[in-house]
DSSP file (Angstrom, degrees, kcal/mol; ACC not computed):
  #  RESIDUE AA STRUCTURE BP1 BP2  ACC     N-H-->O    O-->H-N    N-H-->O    O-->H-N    TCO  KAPPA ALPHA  PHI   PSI    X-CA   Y-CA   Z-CA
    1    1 A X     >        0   0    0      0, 0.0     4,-2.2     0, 0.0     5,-0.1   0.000 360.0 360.0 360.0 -43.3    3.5   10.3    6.1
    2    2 A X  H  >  +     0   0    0      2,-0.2     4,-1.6     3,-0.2     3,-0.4   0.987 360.0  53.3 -81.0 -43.0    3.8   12.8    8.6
    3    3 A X  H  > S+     0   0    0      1,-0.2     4,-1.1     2,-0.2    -1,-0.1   0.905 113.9  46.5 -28.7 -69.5    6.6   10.7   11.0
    4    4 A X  H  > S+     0   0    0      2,-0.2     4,-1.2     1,-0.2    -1,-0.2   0.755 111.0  54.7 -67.2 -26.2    8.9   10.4    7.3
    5    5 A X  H >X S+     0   0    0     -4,-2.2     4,-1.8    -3,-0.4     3,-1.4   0.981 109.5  54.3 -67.6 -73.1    8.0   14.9    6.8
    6    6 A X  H 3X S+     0   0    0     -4,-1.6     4,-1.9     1,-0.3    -2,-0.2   0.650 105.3  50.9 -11.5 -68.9    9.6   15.0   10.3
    7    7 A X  H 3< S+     0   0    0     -4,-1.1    -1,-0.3    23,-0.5    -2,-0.2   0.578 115.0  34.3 -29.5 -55.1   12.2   13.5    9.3
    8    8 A X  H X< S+     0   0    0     -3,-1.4     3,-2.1    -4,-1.2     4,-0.5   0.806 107.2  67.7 -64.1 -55.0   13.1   15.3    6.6
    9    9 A X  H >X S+     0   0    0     -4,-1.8     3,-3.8     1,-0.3     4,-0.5   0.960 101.9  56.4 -17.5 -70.7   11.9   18.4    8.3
   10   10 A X  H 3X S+     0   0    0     -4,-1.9     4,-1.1     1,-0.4    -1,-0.3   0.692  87.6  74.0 -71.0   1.7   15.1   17.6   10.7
   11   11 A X  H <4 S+     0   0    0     -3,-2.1    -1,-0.4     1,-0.3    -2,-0.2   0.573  88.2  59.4 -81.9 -10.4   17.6   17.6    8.1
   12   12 A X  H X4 S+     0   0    0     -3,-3.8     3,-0.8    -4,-0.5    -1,-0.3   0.910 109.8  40.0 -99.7 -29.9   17.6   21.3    7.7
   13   13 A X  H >< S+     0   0    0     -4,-0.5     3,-1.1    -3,-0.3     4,-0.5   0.739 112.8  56.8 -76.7 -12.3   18.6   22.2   11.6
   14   14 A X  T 3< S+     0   0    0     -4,-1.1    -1,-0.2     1,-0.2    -3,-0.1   0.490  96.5  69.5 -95.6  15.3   21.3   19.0   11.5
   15   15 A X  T <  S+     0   0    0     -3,-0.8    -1,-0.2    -5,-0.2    -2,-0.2   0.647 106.9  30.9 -94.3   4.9   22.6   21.0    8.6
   16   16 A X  S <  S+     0   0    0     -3,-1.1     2,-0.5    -4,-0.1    -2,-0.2   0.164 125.6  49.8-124.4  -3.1   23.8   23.8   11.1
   17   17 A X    >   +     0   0    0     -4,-0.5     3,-1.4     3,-0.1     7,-0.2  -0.744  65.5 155.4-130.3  74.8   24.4   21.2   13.8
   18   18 A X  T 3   +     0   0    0     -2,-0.5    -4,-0.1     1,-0.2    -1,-0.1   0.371  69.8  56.8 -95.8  21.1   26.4   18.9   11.9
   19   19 A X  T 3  S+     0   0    0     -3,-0.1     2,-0.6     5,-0.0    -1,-0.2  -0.100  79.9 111.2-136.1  11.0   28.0   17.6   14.9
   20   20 A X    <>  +     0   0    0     -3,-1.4     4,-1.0     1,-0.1    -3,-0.1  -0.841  36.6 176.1 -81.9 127.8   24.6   16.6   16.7
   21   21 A X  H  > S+     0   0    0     -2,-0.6     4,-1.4     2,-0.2    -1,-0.1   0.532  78.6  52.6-120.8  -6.1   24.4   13.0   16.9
   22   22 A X  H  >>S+     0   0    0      2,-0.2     4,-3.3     3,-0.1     5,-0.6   0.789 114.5  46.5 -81.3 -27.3   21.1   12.8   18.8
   23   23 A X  H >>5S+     0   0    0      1,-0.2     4,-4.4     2,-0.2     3,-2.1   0.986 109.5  53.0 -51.4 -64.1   19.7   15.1   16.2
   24   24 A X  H 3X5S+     0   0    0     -4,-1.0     4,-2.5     1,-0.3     5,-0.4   0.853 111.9  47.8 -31.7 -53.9   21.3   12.9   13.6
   25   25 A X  H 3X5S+     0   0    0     -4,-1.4     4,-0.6     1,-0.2    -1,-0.3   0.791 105.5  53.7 -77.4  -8.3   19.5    9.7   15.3
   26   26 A X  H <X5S+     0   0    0     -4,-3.3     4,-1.2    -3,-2.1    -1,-0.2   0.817 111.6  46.6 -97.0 -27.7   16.3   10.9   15.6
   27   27 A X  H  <<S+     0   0    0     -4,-4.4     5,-0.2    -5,-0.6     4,-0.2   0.983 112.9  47.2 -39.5 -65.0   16.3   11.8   11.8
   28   28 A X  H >X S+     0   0    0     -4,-2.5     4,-2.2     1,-0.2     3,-0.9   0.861 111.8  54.1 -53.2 -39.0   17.6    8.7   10.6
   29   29 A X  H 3X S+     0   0    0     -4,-0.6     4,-1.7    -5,-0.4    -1,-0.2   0.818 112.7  37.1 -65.9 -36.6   15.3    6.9   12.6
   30   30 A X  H 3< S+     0   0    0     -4,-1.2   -23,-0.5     2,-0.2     4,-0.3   0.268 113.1  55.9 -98.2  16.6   12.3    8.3   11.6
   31   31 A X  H <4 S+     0   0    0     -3,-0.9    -2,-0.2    -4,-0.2    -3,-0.2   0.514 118.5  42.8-146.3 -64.5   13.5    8.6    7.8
   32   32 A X  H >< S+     0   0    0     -4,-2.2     3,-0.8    -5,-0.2     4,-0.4   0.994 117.5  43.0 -47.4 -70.7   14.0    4.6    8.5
   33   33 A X  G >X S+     0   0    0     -4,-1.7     3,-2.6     1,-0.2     4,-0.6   0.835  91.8  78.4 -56.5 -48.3   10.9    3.9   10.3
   34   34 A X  G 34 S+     0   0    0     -4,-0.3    -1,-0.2     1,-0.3     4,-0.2   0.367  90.4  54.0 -64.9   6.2    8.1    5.7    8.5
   35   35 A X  G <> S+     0   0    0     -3,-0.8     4,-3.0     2,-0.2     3,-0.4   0.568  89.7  67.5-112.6 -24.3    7.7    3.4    5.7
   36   36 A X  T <4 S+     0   0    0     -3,-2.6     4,-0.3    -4,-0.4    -2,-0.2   0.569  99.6  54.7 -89.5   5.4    7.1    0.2    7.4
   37   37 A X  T  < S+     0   0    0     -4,-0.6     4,-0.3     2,-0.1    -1,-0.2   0.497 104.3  60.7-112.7   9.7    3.5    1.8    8.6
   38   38 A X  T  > S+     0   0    0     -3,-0.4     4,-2.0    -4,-0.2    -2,-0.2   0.825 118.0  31.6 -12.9 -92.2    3.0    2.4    4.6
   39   39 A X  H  X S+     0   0    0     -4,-3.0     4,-0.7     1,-0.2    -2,-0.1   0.292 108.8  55.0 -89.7  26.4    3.3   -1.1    4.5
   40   40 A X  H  > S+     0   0    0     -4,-0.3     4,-1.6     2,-0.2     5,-0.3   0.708 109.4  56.7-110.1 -57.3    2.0   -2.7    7.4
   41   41 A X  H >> S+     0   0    0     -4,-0.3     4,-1.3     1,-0.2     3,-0.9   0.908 106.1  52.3 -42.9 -50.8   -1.2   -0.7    6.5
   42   42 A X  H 3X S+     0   0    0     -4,-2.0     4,-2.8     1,-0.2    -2,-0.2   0.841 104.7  56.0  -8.7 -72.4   -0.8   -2.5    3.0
   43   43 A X  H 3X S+     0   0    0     -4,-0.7     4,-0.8     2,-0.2    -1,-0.2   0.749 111.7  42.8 -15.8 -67.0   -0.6   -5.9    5.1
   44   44 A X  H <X S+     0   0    0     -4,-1.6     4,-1.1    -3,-0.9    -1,-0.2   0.818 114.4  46.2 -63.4 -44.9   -4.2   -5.2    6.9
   45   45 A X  H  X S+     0   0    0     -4,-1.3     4,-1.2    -5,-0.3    -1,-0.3   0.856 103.5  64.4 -98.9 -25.2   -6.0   -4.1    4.2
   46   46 A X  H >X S+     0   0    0     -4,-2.8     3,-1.3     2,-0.2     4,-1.2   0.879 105.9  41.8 -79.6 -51.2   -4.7   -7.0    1.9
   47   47 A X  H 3X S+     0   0    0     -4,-0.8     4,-2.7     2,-0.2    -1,-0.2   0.807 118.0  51.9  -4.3 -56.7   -6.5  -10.2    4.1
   48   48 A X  H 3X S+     0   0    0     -4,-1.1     4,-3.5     1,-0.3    -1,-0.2   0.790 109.2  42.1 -64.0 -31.1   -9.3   -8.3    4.4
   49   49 A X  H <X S+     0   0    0     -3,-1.3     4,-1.2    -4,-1.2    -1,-0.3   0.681 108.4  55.0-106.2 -20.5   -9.7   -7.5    1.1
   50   50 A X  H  <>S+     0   0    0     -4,-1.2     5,-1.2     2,-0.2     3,-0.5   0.926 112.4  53.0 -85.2 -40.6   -9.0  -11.1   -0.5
   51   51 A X  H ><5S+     0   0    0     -4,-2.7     3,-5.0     1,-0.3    -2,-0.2   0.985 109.0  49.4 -47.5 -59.3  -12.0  -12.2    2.2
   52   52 A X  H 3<5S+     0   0    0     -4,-3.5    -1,-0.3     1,-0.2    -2,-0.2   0.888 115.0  39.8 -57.5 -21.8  -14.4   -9.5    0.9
   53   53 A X  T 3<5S-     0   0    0     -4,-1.2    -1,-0.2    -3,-0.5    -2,-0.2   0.459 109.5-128.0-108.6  19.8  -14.0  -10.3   -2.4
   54   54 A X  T < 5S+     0   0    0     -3,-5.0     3,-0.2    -4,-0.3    -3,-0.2   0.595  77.9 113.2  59.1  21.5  -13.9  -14.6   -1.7
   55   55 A X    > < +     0   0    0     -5,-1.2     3,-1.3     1,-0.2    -4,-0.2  -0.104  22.6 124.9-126.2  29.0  -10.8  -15.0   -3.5
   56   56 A X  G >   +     0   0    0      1,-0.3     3,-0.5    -6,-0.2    -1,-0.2   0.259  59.7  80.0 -78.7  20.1   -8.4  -16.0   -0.6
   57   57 A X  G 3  S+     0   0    0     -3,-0.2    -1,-0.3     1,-0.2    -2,-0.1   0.521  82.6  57.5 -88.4   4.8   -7.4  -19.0   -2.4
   58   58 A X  G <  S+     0   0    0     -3,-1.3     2,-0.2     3,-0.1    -1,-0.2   0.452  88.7  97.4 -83.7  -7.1   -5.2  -17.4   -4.5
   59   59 A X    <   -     0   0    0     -3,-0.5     4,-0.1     1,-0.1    -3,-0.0  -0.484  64.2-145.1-102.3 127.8   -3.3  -16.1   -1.3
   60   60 A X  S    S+     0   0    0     -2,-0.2     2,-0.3     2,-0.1    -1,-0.1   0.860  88.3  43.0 -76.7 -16.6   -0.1  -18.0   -0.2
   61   61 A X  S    S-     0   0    0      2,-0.0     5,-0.1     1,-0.0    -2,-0.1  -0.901 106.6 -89.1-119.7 147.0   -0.6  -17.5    2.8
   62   62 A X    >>  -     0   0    0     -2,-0.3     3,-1.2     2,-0.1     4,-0.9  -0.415  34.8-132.0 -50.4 134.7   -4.1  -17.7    5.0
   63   63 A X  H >> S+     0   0    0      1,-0.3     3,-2.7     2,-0.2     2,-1.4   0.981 110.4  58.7 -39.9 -81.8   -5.9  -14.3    5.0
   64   64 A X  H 34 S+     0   0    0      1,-0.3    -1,-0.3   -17,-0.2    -2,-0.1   0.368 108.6  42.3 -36.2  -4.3   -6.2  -14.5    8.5
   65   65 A X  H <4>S+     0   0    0     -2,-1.4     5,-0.6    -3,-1.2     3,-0.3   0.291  94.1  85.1-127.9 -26.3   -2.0  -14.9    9.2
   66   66 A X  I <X>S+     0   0    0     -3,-2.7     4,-1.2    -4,-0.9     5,-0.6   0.954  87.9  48.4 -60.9 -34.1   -0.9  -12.0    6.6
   67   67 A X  I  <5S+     0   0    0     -4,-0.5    -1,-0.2     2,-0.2     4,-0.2   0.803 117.2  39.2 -77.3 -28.4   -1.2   -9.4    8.7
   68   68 A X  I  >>S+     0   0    0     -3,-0.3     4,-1.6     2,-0.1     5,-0.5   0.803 120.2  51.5 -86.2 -85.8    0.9  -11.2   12.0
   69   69 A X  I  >5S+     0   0    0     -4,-0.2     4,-3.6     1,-0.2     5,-0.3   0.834 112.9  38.0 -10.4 -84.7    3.3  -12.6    9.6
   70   70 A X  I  X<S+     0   0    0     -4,-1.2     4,-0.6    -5,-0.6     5,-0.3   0.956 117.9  50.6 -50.1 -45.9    4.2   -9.6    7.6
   71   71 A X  H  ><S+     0   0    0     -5,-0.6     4,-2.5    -3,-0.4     3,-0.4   0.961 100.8  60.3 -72.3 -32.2    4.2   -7.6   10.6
   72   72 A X  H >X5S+     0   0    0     -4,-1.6     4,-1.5     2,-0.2     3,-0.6   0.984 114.5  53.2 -48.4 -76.3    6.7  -10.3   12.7
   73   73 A X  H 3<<S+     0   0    0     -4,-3.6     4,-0.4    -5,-0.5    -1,-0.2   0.620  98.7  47.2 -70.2  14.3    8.7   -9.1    9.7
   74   74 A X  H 3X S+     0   0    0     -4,-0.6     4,-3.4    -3,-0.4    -1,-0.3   0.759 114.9  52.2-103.7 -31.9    8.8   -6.0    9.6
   75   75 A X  H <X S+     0   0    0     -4,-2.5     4,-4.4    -3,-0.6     5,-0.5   0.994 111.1  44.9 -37.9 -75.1    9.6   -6.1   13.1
   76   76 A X  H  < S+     0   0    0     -4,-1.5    -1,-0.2     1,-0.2    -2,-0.2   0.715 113.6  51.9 -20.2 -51.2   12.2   -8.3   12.7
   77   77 A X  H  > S+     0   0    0     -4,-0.4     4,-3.1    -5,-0.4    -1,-0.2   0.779 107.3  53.1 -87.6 -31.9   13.4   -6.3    9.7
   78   78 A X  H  X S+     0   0    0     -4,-3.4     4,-2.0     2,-0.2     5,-0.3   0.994 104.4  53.6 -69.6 -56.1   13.4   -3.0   11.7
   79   79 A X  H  < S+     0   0    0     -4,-4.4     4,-0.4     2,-0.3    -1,-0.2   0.741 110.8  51.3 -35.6 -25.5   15.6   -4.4   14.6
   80   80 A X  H >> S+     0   0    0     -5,-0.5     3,-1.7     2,-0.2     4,-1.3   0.965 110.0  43.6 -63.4 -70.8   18.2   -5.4   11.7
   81   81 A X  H >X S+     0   0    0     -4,-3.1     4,-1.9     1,-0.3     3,-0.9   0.780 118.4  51.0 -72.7 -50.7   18.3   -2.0   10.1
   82   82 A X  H 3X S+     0   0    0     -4,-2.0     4,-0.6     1,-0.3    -1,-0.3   0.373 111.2  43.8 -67.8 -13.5   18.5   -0.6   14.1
   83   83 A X  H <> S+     0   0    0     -3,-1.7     4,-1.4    -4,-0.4    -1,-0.3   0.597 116.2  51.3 -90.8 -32.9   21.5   -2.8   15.3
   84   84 A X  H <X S+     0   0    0     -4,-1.3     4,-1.7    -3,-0.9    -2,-0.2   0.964 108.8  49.1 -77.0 -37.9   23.1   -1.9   11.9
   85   85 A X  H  < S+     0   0    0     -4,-1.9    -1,-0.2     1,-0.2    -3,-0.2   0.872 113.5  45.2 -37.2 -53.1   22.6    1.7   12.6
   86   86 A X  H  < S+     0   0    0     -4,-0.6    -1,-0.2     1,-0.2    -2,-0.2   0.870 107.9  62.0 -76.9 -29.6   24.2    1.3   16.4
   87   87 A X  H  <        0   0    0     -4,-1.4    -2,-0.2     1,-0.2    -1,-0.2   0.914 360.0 360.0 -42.9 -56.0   27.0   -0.7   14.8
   88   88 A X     <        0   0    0     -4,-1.7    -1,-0.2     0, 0.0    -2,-0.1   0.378 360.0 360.0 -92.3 360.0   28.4    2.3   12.4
């Protein structure tokens, strides 16, 4: 939460510096970023939580593997959205 307030937070000085472009990337970037530790916490707590309560058979995936999975993708997913970002 506080990374994605940052973020936003920097959009009122690149509105007087509209011709900053490091300003500009570290906004976007943390405006980008700040959601995938929202759900990566998600991730953790979801394994864990199908253990305590015995009911990992309902899980497609092993309890023990959601959290490396999901996180592989978010990785993954962030390196996308950051190569499209240097593209443009």
């Amino acid at each position: 939460m506080i990374v994605y307030a940052v973020g936003i937070v920097l959009r009122f000085p690149l509105r007087t510096h509209l011709t900053s472009r490091n300003l500009f990337i570290v906004e976007n970037l943390l405006v980008i970023v700040a959601p995938c530790g929202f759900i990566a916490t998600e991730y953790m707590i979801l394994g864990r939580l199908a253990a305590w309560l015995r009911c990992t058979r309902h899980l497609l995936v092993p309890a023990n593997r959601i959290t490396l999975i999901f996180m592989l993708s978010d990785v993954v997913t962030f390196l996308l959205q950051v190569r499209v970002k240097c593209l443009l």
